[in-house]
C-alpha positions as CSV (number, residue, x, y, z in Angstrom):
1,X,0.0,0.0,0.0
2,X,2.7,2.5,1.0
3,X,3.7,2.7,-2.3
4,X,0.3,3.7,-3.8
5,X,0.0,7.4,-4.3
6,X,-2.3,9.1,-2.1
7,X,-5.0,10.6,-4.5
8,X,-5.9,14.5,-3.4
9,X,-9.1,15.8,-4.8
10,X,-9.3,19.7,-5.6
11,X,-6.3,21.3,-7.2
12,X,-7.1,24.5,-5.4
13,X,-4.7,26.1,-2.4
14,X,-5.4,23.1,0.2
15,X,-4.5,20.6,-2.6
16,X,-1.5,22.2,-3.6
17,X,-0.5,23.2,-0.3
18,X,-0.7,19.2,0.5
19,X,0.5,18.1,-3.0
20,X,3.5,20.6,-2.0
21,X,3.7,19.3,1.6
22,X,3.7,15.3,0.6
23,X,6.4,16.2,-2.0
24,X,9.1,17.3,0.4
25,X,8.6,14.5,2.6
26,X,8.9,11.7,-0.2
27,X,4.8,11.0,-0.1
28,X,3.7,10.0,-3.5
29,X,0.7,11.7,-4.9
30,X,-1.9,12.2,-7.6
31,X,-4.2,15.3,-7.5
32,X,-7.4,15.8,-10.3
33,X,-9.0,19.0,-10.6
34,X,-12.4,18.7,-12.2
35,X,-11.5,22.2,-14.2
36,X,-10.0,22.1,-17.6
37,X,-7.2,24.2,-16.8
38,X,-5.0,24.9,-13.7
39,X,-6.1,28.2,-12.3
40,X,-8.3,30.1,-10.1
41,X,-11.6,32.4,-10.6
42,X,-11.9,35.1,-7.8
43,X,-10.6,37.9,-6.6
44,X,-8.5,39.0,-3.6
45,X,-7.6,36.9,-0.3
46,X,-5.9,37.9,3.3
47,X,-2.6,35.5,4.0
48,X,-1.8,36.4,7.8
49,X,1.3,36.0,9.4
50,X,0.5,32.6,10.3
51,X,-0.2,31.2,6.6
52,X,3.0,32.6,5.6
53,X,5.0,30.8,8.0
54,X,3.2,27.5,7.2
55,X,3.5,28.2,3.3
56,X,7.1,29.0,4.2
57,X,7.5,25.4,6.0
58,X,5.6,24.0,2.4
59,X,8.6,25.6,0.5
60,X,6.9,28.7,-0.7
61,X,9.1,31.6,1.0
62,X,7.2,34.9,1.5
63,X,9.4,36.9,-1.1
64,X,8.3,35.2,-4.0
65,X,4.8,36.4,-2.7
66,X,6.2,39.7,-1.8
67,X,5.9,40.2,-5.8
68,X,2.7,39.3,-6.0
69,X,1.2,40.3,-2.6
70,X,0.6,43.7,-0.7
71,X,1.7,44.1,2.8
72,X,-1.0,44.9,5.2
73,X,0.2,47.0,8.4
74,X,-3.1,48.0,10.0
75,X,-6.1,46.4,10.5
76,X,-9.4,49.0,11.2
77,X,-13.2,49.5,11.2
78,X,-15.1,52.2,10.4
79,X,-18.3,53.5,9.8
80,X,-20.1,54.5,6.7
81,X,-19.6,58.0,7.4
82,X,-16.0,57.8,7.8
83,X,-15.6,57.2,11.7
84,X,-12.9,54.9,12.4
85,X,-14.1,52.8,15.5
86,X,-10.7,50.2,16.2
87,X,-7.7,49.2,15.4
88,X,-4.9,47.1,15.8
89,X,-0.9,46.9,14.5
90,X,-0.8,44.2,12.3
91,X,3.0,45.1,11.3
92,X,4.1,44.8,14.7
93,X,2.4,41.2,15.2
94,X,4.4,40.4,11.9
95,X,7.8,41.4,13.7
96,X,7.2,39.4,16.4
97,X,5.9,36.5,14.7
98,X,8.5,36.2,11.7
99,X,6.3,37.0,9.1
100,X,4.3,39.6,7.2
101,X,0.4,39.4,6.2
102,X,-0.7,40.5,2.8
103,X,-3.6,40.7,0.4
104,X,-3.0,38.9,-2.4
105,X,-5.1,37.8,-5.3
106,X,-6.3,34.7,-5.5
107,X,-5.0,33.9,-8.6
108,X,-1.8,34.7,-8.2
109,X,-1.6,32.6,-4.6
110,X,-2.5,29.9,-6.8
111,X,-0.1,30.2,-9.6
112,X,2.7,30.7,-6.6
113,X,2.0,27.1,-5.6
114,X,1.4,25.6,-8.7
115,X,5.3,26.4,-9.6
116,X,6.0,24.4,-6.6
117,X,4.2,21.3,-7.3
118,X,4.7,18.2,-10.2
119,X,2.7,19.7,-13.5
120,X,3.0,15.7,-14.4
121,X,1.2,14.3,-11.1
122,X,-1.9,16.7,-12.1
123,X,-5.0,15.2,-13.6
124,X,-7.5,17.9,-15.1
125,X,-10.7,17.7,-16.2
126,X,-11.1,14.8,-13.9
127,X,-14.6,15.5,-11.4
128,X,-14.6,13.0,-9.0
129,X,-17.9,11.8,-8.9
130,X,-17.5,8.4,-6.1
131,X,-15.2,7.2,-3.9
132,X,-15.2,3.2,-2.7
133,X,-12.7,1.9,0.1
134,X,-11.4,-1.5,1.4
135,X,-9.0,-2.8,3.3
136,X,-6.0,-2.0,0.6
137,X,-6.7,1.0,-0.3
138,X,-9.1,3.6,-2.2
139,X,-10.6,3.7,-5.7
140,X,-12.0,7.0,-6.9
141,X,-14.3,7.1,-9.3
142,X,-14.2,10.0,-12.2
143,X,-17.2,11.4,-14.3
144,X,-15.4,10.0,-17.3
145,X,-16.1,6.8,-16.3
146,X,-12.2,6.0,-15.3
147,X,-10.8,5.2,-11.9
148,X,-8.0,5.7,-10.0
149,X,-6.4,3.3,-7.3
150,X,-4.5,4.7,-4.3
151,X,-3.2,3.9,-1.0
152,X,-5.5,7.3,0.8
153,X,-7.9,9.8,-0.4
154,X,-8.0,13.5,0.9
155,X,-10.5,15.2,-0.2
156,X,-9.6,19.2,-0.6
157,X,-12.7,20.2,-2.6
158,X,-14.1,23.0,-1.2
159,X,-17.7,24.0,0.2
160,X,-19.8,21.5,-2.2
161,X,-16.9,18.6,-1.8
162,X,-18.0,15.4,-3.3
163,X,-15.6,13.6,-1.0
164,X,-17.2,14.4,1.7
165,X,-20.6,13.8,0.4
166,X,-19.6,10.3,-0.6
167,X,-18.2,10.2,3.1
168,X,-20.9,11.6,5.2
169,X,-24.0,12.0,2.9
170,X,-25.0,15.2,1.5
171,X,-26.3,17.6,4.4
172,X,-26.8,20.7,3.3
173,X,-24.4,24.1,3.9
174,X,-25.4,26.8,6.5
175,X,-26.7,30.2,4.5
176,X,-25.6,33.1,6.6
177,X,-27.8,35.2,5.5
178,X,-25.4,37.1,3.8
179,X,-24.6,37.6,-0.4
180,X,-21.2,39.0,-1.3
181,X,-20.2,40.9,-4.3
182,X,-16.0,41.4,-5.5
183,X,-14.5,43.1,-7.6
184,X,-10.6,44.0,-9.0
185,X,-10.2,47.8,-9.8
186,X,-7.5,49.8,-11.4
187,X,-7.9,52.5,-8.7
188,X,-5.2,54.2,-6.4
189,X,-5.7,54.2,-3.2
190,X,-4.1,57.2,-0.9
191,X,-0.8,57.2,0.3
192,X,-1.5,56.5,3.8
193,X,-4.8,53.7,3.0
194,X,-2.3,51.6,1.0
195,X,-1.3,49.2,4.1
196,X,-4.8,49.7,5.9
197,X,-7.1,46.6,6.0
198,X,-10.2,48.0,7.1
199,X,-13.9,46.8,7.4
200,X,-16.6,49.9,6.8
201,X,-20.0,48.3,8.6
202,X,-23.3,50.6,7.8
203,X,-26.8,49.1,8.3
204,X,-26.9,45.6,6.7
205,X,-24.2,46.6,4.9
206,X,-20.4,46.0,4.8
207,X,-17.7,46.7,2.9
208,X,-13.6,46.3,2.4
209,X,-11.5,47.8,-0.4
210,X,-8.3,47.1,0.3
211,X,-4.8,47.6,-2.4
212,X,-3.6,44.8,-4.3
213,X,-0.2,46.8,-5.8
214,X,0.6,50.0,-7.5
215,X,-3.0,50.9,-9.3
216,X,-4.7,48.2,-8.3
217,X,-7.3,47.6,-5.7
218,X,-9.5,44.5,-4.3
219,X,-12.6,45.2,-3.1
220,X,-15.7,43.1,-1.2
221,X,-19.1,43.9,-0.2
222,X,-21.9,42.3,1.5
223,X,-25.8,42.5,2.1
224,X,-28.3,40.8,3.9
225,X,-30.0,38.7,1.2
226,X,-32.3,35.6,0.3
227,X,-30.4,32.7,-0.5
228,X,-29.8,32.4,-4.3
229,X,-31.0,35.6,-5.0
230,X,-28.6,36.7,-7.5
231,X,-28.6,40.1,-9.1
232,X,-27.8,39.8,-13.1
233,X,-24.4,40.8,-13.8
234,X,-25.6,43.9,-16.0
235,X,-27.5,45.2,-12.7
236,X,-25.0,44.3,-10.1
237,X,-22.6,47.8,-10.6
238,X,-25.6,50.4,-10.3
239,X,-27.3,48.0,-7.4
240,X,-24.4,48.5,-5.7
241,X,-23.9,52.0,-6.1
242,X,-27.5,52.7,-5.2
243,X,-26.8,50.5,-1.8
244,X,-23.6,52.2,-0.8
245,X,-23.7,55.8,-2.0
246,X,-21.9,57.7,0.4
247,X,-19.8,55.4,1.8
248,X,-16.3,56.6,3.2
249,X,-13.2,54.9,2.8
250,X,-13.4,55.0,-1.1
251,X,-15.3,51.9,-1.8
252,X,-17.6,54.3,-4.8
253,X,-15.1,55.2,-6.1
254,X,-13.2,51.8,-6.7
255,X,-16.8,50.6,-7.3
256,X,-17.0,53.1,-10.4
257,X,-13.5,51.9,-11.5
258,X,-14.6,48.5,-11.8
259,X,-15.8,46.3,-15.4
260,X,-19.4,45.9,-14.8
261,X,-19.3,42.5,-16.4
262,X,-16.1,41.5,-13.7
263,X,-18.1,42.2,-10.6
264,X,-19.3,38.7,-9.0
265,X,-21.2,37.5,-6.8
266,X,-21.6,34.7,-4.0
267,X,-23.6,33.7,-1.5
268,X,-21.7,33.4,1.9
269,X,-21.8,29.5,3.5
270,X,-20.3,27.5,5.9
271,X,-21.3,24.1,7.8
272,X,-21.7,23.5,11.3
273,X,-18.9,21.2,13.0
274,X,-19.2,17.7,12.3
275,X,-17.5,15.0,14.9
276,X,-15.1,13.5,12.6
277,X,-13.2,14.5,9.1
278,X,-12.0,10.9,8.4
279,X,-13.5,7.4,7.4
280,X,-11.7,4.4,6.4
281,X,-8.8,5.8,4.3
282,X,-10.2,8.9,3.4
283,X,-9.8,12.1,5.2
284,X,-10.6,16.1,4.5
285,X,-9.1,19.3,4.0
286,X,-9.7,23.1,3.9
287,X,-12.9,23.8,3.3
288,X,-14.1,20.4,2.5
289,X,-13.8,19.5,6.3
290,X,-14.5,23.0,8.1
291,X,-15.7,25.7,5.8
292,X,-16.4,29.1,7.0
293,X,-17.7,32.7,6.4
294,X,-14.7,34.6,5.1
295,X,-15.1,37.3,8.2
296,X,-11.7,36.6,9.6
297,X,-10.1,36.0,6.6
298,X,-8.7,32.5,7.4
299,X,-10.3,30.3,4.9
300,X,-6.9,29.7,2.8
301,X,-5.4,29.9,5.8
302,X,-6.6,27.2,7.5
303,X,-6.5,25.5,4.2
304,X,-3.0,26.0,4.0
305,X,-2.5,24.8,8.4
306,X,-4.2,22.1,7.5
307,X,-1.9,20.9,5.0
308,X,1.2,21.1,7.1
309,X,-0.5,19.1,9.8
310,X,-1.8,16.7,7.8
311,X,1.5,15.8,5.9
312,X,3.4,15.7,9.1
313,X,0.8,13.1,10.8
314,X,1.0,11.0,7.3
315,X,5.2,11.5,7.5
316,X,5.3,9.9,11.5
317,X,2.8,7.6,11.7
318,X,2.7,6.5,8.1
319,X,0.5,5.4,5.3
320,X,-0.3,2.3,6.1
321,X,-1.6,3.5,9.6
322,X,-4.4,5.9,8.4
323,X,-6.3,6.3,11.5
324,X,-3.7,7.3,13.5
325,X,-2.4,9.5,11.0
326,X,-6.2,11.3,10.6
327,X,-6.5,10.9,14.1
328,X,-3.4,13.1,15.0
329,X,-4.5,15.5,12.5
330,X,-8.1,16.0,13.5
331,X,-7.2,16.3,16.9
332,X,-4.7,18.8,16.2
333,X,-6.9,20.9,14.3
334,X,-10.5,20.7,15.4
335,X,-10.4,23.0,18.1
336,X,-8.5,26.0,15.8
337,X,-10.7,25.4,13.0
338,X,-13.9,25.3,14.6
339,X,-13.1,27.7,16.5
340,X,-12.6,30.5,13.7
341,X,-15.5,29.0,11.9
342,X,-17.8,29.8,15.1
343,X,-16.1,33.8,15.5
344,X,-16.2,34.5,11.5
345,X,-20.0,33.7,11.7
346,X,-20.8,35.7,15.0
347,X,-18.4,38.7,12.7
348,X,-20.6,38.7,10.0
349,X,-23.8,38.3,11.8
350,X,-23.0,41.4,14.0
351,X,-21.6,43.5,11.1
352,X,-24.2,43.0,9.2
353,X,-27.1,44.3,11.8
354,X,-29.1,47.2,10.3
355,X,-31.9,47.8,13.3
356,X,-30.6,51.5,14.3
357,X,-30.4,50.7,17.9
358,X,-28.4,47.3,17.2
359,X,-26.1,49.4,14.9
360,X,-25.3,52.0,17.4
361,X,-24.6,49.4,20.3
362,X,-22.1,47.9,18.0
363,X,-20.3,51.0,16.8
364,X,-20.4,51.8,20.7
365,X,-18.6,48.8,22.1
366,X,-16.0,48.8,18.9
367,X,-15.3,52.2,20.3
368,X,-14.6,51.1,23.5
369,X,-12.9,48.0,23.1
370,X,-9.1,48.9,24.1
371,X,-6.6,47.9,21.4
372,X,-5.1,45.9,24.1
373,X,-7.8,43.4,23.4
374,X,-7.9,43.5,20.0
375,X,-4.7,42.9,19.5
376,X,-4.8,39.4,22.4
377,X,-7.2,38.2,20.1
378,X,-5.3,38.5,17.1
379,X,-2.7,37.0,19.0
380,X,-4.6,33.5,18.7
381,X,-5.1,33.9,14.8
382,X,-1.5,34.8,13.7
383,X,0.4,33.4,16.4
384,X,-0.6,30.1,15.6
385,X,1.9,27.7,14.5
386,X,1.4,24.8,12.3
387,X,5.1,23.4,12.9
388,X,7.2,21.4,10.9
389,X,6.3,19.0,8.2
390,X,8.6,16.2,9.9
């Protein structure tokens, strides 16, 4: 069995991450993406301090994203009419931790790992559409109507993972009542807002816009929405313009900047905890096993964590000792995981009130919350450590 390639599922950041991982420890692996072509749709991402450091233990040192990336030094919230309510040193937490945190897009955090990973042990075009186990190993089924045998399967899939359908059924994902719209603009951003990561909360309403380099901006905004209800792609520029007009912190005008047809749109999931990530041979990763909000920004993150961990349970207890392996991993990750998944949800629920009283109650505390405190619970996010691969 152990010298069966473990078979990954998803070619997205958690699969290369883990594809990258396995490699420097001598793990043979296989990974099929169901897209035709290696890449990524989206549009900006946050990688903290502590995804660098674990990308940096994958092999992927934080220059060659320092290319691609913008530094964030500040992290803030604000009001609609320009009020800014907290904030906390994210530079300084990067000094003491050994690493940076940047906005990056999504695209290019992809292509970074994808020069790090075996072009040749990639199978695209290849949707996994079953998965059956025994006591030798796993076959996965593809919508081609081939198979592939392996020793493990991890399923890194995302949200709607069919890995962990095939594992645990097909409960449904958690709406949090919450649609969100993004958007790339060419748009400068002032001098002094380039390095500032800052959440502007109005009634039901948020919104980020945050640089992604010289003349180039990402930018994010939410409303409180039924699920599914998606506004056309010719409408979704002057909806949002109508919805945020005289917002501070220049989210207009990067809204203006932007291609009308390159705005999109999601609805905003995750999935309550479940006990266990693992059956049999087959495990999860990313958001596959825990997804969440994106309120805290530690979705690739954790996605990335996870793959550290996962390759260093494989590495000591071995292949051909699974549940020890998933054991050690799960049990070294549950409580982080499920724990951001539980705060980014409460986040976005509370950003997103719009009764007046609610709204000022909120702006009141965030006013009166010392930095002190904001930066202890930062603390727990980027201090964390996923350790070495070995």
């Amino acid at each position: 069995m152990a010298d069966e390639p473990i078979l990954i599922v998803g070619a997205g950041i958690g699969g290369l991450s883990l594809a990258a991982g396995l490699a420097r420890v001598g793990i043979e692996y296989r990974l099929f993406e169901q897209a035709p072509a290696l890449g990524e749709v989206g549009a900006g991402l946050g990688l903290w301090t502590n995804a660098i450091r674990a990308l940096e233990t994958l092999g992927v040192p934080h220059a060659s994203l320092a290319e691609r990336a913008y530094e964030v030094r500040s992290g803030e919230a604000g009001t609609a009419a320009g009020e800014t309510l907290a904030r906390f040193d994210v530079a300084k937490l990067g000094e003491e931790y050994g690493a940076p945190s940047y906005v990056v897009h999504r695209g290019e955090l992809h292509a970074t790992l994808a020069a790090v990973v075996d072009g040749a042990k990639i199978t695209l075009d290849a949707e996994a559409v079953g998965l059956a186990q025994d006591d030798d190993g796993v076959t996965l089924r593809l919508a081609d109507g081939t198979e592939a045998r392996g020793a493990l399967a991890i399923g890194a899939d995302g949200l709607w993972s069919s890995v962990r359908t095939a594992l645990f059924g097909d409960a449904p994902a958690r709406y949090s009542g919450e649609t969100c719209y993004r958007g790339v603009a060419s748009y400068e951003l002032p001098p002094e807002e380039r390095h500032v990561l800052r959440e502007v909360q109005g009634h039901g309403l948020r919104c980020c816009v945050t640089s992604l380099g010289p003349g180039r901006v990402y930018w994010w905004a939410t409303e409180r929405r039924p699920a599914g209800d998606e506004v056309p792609v010719a409408e979704r520029k002057p909806h949002l313009a109508e919805r945020f007009a005289g917002f501070a912190f220049g989210f207009p005008e990067a809204l203006e900047a932007t291609p009308a047809d390159a705005i999109l749109q999601n609805d905003l999931y995750d999935r309550p905890p479940i006990p266990t990530w693992s059956r049999g041979r087959a495990t999860l990763l990313g958001d596959a096993a825990h997804p969440t909000t994106p309120n805290l920004g530690q979705g690739a993150c954790m996605a990335i964590e996870d793959a550290v961990v996962l390759t260093r349970c494989l590495a000591r207890h071995g292949v051909d000792d699974p549940s020890a392996a998933f054991a050690a991993y799960e049990e070294e990750r549950r409580a982080r995981c499920y724990g951001i998944v539980s705060q980014s949800r409460t986040f976005g629920r509370v950003g997103s009130w719009s009764n007046p009283v609610a709204v000022g109650l909120r702006n009141l505390i965030n006013r009166a919350t010392p930095g002190w405190m904001l930066e202890k619970a930062m603390r727990r996010q980027l201090g964390y450590d996923a350790g070495p691969l070995v």
